[in-house]
C-alpha positions as CSV (number, residue, x, y, z in Angstrom):
1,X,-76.5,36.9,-12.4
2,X,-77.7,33.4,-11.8
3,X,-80.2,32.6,-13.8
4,X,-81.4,28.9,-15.8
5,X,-79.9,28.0,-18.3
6,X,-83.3,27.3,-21.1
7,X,-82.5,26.6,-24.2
8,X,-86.5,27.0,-24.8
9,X,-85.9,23.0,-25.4
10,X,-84.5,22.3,-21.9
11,X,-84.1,23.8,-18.3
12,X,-80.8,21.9,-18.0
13,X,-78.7,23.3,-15.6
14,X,-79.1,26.8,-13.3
15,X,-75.6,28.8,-15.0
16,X,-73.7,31.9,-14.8
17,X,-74.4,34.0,-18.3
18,X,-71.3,35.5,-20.1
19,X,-71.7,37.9,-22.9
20,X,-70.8,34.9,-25.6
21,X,-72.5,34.8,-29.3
22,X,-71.4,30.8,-29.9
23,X,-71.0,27.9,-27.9
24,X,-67.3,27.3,-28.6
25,X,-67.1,30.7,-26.4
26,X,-67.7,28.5,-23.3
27,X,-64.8,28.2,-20.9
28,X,-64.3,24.5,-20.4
29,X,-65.1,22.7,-17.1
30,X,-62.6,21.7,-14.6
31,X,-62.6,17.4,-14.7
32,X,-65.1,16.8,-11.7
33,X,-63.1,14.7,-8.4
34,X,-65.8,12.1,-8.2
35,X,-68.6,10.8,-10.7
36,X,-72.4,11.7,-9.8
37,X,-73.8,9.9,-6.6
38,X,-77.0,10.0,-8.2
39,X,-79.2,11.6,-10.5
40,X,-79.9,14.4,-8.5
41,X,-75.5,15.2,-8.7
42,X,-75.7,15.5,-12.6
43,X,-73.7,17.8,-14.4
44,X,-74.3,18.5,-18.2
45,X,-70.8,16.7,-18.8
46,X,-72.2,13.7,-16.9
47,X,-74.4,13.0,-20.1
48,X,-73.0,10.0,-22.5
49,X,-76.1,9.5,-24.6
50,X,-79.1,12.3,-25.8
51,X,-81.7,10.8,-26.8
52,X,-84.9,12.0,-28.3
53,X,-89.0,11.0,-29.0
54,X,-91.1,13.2,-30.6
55,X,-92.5,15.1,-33.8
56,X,-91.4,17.2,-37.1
57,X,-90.1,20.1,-34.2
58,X,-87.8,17.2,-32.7
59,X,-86.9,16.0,-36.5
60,X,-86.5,18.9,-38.0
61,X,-89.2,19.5,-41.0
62,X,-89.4,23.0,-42.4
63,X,-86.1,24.2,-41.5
64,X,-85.2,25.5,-44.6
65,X,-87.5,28.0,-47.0
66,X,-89.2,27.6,-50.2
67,X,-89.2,29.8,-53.0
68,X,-92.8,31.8,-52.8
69,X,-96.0,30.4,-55.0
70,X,-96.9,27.2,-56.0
71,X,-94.2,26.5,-57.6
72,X,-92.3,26.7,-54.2
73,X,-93.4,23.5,-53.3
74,X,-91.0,22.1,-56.1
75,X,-88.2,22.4,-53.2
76,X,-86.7,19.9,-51.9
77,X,-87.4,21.4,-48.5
78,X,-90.8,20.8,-48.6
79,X,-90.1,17.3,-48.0
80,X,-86.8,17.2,-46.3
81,X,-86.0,16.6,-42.5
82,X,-83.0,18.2,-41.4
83,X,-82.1,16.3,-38.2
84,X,-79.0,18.3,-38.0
85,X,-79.8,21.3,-37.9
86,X,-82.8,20.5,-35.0
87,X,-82.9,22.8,-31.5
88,X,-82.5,19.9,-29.5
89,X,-80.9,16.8,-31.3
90,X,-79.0,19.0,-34.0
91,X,-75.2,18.1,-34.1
92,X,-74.2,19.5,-37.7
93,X,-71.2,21.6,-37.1
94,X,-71.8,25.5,-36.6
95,X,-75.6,24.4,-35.3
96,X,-76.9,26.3,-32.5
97,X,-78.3,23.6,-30.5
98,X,-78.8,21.7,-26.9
99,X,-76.8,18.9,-28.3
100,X,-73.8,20.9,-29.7
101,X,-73.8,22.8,-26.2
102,X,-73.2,19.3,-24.2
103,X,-71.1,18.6,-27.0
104,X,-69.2,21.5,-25.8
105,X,-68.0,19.8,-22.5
106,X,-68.6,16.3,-23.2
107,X,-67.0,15.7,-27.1
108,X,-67.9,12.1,-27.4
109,X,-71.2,12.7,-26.6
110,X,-73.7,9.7,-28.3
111,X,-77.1,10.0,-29.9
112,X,-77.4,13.3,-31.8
113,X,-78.6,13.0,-35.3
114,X,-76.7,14.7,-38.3
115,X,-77.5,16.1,-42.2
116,X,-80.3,15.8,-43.9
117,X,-83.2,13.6,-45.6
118,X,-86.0,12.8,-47.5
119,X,-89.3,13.1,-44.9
120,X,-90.7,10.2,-43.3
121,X,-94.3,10.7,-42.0
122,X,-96.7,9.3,-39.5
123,X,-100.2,10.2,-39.7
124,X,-101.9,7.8,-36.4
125,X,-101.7,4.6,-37.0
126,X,-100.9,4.9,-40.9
127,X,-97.1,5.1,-41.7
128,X,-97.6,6.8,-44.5
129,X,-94.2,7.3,-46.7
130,X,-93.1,6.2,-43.3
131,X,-89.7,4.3,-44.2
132,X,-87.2,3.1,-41.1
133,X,-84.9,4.9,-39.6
134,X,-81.5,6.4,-40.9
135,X,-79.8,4.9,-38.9
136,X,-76.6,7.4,-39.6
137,X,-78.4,10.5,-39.9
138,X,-81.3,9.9,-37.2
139,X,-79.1,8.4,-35.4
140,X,-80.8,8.5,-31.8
141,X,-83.5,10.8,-32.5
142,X,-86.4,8.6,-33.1
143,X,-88.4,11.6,-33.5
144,X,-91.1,11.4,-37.0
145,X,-93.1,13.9,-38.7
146,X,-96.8,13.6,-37.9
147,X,-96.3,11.7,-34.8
148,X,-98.7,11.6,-31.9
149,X,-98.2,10.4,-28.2
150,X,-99.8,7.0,-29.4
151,X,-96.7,6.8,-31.8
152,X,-94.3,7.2,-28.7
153,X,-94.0,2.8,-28.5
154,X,-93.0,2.9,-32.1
155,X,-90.9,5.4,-31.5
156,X,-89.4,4.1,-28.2
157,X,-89.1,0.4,-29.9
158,X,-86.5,2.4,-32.2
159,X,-84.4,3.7,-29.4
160,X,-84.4,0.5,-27.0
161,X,-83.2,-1.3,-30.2
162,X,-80.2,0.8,-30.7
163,X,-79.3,2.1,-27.1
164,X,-77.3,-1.4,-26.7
165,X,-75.8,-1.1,-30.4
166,X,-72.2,-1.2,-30.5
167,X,-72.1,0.1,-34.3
168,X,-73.8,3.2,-32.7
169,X,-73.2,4.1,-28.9
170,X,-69.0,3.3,-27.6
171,X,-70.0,-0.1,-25.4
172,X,-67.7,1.9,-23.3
173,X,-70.7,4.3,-22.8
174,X,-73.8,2.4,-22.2
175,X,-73.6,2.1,-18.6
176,X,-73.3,6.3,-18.5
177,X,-76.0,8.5,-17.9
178,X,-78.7,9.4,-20.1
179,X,-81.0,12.0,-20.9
180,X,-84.5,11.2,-23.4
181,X,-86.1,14.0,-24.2
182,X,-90.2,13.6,-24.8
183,X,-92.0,16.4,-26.8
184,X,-95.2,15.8,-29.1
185,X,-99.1,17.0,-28.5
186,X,-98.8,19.4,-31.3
187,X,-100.4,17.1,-33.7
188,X,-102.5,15.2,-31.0
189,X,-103.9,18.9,-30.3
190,X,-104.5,19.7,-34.6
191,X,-106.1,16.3,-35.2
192,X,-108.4,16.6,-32.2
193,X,-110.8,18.8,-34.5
194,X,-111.4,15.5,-36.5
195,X,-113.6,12.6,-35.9
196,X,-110.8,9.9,-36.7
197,X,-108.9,10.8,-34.2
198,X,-111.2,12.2,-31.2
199,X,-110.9,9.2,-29.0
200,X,-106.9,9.6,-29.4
201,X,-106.9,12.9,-28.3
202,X,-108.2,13.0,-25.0
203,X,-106.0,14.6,-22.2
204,X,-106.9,11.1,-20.7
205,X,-105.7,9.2,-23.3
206,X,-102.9,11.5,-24.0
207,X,-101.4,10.5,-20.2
208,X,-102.0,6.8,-20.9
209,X,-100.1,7.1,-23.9
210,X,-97.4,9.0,-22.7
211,X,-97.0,7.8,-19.2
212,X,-96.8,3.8,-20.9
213,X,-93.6,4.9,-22.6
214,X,-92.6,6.6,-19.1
215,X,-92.9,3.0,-17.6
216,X,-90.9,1.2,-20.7
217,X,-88.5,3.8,-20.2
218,X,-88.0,3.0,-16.4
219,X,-88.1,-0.6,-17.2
220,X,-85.5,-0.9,-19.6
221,X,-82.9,2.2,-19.4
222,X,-80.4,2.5,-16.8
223,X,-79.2,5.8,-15.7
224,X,-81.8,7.7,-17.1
225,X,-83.7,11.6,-16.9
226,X,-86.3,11.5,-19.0
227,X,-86.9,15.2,-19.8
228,X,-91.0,16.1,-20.6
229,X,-91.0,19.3,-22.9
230,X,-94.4,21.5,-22.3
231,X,-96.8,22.6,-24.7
232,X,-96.3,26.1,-26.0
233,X,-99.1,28.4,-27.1
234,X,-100.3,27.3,-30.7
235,X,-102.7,29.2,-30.3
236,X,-100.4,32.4,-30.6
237,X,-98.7,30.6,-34.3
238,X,-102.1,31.3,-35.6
239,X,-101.7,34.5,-34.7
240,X,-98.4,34.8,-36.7
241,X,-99.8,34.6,-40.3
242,X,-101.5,38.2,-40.0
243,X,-97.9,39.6,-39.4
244,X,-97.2,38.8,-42.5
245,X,-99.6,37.2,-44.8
246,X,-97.3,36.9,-48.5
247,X,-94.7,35.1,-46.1
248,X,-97.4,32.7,-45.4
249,X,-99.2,32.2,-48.6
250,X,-98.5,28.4,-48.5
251,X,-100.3,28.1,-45.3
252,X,-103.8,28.7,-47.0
253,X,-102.7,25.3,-49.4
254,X,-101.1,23.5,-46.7
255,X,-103.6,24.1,-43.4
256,X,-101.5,22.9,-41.0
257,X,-103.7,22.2,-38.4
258,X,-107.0,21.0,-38.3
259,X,-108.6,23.2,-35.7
260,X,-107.3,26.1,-37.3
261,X,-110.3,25.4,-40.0
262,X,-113.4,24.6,-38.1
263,X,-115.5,26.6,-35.9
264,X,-114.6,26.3,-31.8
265,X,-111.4,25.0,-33.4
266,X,-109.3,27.4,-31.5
267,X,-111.0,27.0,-28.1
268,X,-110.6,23.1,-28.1
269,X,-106.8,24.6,-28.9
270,X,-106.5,26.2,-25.9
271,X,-108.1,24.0,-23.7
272,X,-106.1,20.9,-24.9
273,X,-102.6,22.9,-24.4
274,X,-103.6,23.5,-21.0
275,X,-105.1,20.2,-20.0
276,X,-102.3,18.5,-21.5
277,X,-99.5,20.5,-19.8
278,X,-101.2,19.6,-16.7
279,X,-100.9,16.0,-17.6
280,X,-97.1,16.3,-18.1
281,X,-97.2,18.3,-14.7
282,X,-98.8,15.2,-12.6
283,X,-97.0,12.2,-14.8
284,X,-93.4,14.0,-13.6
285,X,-94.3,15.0,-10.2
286,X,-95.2,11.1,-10.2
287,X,-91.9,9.8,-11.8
288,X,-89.7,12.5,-10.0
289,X,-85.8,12.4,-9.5
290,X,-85.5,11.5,-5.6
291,X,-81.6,11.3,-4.3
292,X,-80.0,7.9,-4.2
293,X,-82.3,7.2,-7.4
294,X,-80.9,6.7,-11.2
295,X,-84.1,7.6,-13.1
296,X,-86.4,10.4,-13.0
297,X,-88.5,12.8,-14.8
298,X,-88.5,16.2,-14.9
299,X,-91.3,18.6,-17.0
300,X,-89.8,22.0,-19.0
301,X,-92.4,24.3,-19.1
302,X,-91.7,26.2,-22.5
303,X,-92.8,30.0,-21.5
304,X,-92.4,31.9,-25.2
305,X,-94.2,34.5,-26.4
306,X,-94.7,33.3,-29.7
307,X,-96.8,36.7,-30.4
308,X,-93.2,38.1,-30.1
309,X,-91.3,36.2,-32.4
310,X,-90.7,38.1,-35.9
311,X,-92.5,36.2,-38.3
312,X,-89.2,34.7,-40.5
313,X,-89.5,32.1,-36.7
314,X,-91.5,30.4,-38.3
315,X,-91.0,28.3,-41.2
316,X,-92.4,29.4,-44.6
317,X,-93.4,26.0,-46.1
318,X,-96.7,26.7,-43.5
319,X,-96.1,29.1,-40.6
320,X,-96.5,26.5,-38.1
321,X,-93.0,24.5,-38.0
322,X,-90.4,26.5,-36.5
323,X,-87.4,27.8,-39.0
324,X,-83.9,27.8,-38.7
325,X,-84.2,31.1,-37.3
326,X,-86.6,29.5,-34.4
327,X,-84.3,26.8,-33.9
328,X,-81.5,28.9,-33.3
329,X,-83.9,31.2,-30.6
330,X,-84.6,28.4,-28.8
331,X,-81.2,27.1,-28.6
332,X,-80.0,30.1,-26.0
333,X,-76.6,30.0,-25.2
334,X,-75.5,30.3,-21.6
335,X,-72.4,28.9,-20.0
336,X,-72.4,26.5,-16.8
337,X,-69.7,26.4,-14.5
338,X,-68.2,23.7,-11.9
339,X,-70.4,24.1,-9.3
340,X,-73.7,23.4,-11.6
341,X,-76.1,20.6,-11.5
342,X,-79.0,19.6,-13.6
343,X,-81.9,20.9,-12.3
344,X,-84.4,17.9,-12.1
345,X,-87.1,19.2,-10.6
């Protein structure tokens, strides 16, 4: 049955699905006769570098659990990022993810991030506890914890700086194809509930934000799909913590989100998601692939019933980051075969 291949993190490709429980279960592709014409021609083995800008999802905060009780927060979890084991960026061996699955058909793929370590978190402007990257564990996932759409430059500056490194991407690569992946609003959306950030947080200012690092992208990246990952209903992860309330006793120290404590908190919720999912709509209808072109932008709606989702989805630390259990759901596996081609729009 032909169907598209989702990974929740990415409409990549439209792909035949086999009965397989693990990548490696993926017959291989046959060596294509001619490289892409354009970006329109892609196949997932036509990607060299994956590249990423975003948030904790994107970095991988709160993969791991904690022990229940305060004394949980004595973890190391609490305050670790593991990059490798992330839905979208994750390349740790054995990890269910989008970048193990074009690992899968292209092995020297470039950019994935790898292990573990210690948090690094952006609150706005403030880089709080907000150290450079690692550059051997981040690799090209420029992705921080805490990070808005006004953090995407920062962010960006990161990757622009090391797409052309020769200690990190095979200078035999850097004319290939590339795909940057964009998600972040979550926190925009939390902080929206609070007067420092109000102005931040508009959908209007969102798009500024997020179409500026569009343009830089366009500017300075050859060969490039930039990828816009939707919002998906937080309003529905609020939801989650009456499933199963001891599982998220943190959550009542932590508060996660901001508009999850005020009153009309929820509402402004709900109409941020969709006004800025409409945003993402209009910014990649605007920046589209078109044949004959090398760059374009395509939006991935993430349709997920979070209501659905057993509870142990959902991190522990806070029932709001996703566990390794949610990365792993939203890394679906489905096989591609010769014919298939990127769907960019």
């Amino acid at each position: 049955m032909l169907i598209h291949f989702i990974s929740i993190a990415i409409s990549i490709v439209s792909v035949i699905a086999l009965n397989v429980t693990s990548i490696s279960e993926c017959p291989a592709l046959n060596a294509r006769l001619s490289p892409p014409i354009d970006i329109t021609d892609l196949r997932i083995d036509d990607i060299k570098i994956l590249g990423a800008l975003g948030d904790s999802i994107i970095a991988g905060y709160g993969i791991k659990p904690i022990a229940s009780g305060i004394l949980g927060f004595l973890n190391k979890n609490t305050l670790t990022e593991h990059r490798g084991l992330s839905y979208l960026m994750g390349a740790d061996q054995g990890a269910v993810s989008v970048a193990n699955f074009i690992k899968h058909y292209n092995p020297f793929i470039h950019g994935p991030s790898a292990g573990a370590h210690f948090l690094s978190y952006i609150r706005g402007r403030q880089r709080l506890y907000c150290k450079n990257y690692n550059l051997y564990k981040d690799y090209l996932n420029a992705a921080k914890v805490g990070a808005m759409a006004l953090n995407l430059d920062y962010e960006l500056d990161y990757l622009l700086d090391h797409l052309d490194d020769a200690s990190m991407i095979d200078p035999k690569v850097m004319g290939g194809w590339k795909m940057i992946t964009i998600q972040v609003g979550s926190n925009d959306i939390c902080r929206s509930c609070t007067s420092e950030f109000i102005s931040d947080t508009t959908p209007e200012a969102y798009g500024i934000y997020l179409e500026r690092t569009i343009q830089r992208i366009q500017a300075h990246v050859p060969k490039v799909l930039v990828n816009i990952m939707g919002m998906f209903n937080m309003m529905d992860i609020h939801a989650v913590y009456a499933k199963d309330p001891k599982y998220c006793d943190h959550r009542v120290l932590l508060k996660p989100c901001d508009c999850f404590q005020v009153e009309g908190g929820l509402e402004r919720v709900n109409l941020l998601i969709n006004a800025y999912n409409q945003v993402m709509q209009d910014i990649a209808f605007r920046y589209a692939a078109k044949p004959g072109a090398n760059f374009g932008v395509m939006y991935t709606p993430i349709p997920i019933d979070v209501k659905s989702l057993p509870v142990n989805a959902f991190s522990n630390i806070d029932c709001f980051h996703p566990s390794l259990v949610g990365h792993q759901w939203f890394a679906k596996i489905y096989c591609p075969v010769d014919s298939d081609r990127i769907q960019v729009n």
